[in-house]
C-alpha positions as a Markdown table, in Angstrom:
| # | Residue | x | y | z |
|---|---|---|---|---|
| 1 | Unk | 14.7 | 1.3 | 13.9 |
| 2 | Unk | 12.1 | 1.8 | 11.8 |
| 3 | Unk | 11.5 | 1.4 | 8.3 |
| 4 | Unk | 9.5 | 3.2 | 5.4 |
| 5 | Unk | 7.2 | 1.4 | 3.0 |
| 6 | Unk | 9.5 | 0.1 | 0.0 |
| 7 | Unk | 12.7 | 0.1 | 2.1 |
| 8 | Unk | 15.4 | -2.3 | 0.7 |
| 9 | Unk | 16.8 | -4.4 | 3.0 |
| 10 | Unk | 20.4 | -5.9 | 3.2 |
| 11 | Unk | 21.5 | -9.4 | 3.0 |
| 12 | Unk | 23.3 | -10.8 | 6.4 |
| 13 | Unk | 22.9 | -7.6 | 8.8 |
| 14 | Unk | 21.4 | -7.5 | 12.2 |
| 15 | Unk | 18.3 | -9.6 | 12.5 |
| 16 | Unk | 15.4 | -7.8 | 11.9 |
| 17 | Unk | 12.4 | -7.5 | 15.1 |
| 18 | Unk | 9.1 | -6.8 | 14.3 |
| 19 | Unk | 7.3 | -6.3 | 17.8 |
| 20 | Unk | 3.9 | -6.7 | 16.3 |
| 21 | Unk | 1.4 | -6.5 | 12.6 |
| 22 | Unk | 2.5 | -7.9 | 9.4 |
| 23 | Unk | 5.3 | -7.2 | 6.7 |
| 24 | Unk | 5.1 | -8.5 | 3.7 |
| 25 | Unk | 8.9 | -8.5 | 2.1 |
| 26 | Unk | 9.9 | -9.5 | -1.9 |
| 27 | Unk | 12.4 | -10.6 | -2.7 |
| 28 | Unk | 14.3 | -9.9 | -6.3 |
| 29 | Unk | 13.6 | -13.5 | -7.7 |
| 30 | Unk | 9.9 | -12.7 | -6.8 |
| 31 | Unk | 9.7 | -14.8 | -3.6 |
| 32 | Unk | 7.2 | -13.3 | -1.3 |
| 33 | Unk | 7.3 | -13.7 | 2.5 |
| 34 | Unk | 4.6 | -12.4 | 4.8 |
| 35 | Unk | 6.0 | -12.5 | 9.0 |
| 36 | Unk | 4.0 | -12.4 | 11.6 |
| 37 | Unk | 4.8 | -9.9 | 14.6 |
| 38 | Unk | 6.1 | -10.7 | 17.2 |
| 39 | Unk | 9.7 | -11.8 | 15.0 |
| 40 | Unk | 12.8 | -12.1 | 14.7 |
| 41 | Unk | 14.2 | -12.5 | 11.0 |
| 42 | Unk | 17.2 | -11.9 | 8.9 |
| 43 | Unk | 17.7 | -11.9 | 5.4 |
| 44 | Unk | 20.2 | -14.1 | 5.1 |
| 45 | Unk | 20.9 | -14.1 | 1.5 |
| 46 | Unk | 19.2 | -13.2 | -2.0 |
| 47 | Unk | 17.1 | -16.5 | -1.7 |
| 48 | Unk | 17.0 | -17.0 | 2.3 |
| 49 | Unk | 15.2 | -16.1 | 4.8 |
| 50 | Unk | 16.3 | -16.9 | 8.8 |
| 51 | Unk | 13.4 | -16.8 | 11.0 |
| 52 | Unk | 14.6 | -16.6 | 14.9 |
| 53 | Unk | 11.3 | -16.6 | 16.2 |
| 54 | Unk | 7.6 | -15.9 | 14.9 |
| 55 | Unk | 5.1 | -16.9 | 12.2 |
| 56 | Unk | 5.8 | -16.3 | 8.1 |
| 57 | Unk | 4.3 | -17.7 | 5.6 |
| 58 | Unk | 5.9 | -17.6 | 1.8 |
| 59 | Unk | 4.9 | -18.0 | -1.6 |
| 60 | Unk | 7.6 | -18.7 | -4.1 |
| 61 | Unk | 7.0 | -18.7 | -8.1 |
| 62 | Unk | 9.0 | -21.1 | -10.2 |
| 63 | Unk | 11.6 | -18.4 | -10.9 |
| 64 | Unk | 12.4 | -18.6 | -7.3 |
| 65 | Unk | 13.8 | -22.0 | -7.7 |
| 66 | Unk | 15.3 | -22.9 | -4.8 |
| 67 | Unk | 14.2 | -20.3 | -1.8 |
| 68 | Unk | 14.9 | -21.3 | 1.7 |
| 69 | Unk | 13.5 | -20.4 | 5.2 |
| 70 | Unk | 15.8 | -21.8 | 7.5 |
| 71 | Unk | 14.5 | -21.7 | 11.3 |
| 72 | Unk | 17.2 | -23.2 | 14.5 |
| 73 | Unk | 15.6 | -26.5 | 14.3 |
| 74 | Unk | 14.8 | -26.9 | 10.5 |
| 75 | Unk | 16.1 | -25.7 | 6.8 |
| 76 | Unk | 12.9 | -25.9 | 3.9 |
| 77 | Unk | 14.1 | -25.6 | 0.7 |
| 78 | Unk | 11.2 | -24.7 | -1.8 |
| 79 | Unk | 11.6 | -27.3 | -5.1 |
């Protein structure tokens, strides 16, 4: 599947593949989160972010209180 520029994604579908590049997704408390191809991620919730496999990198603004990235062997919660 692909997706268009600006798609909203739901909370706790299928994980997501990327197969290669970048996406950059935000989040509605303003988190950002840029993954790295090749990935496997899932939007667990409004603040959380599974990754499977793959590279991201996130930058989370005080508002965003709170956001987590939660990989199989670790859970970082940004305070």
């Amino acid at each position: 599947m692909s997706m268009q520029k600006g798609a909203r994604l739901d909370t706790n579908k299928t994980p997501l593949l990327l197969k290669e590049g970048l996406v950059e997704i935000k989040f509605d408390n303003n988190a950002r989160v840029t993954v790295e191809g090749p990935a496997e991620f899932q939007i667990v919730d409004i603040d959380m972010i599974k990754l499977n496999y793959g590279r991201l990198y996130s930058r989370v603004p005080s508002e965003a209180y709170g956001f987590q990235v939660s990989t199989k062997h670790a859970r970082i919660t940004d305070l």
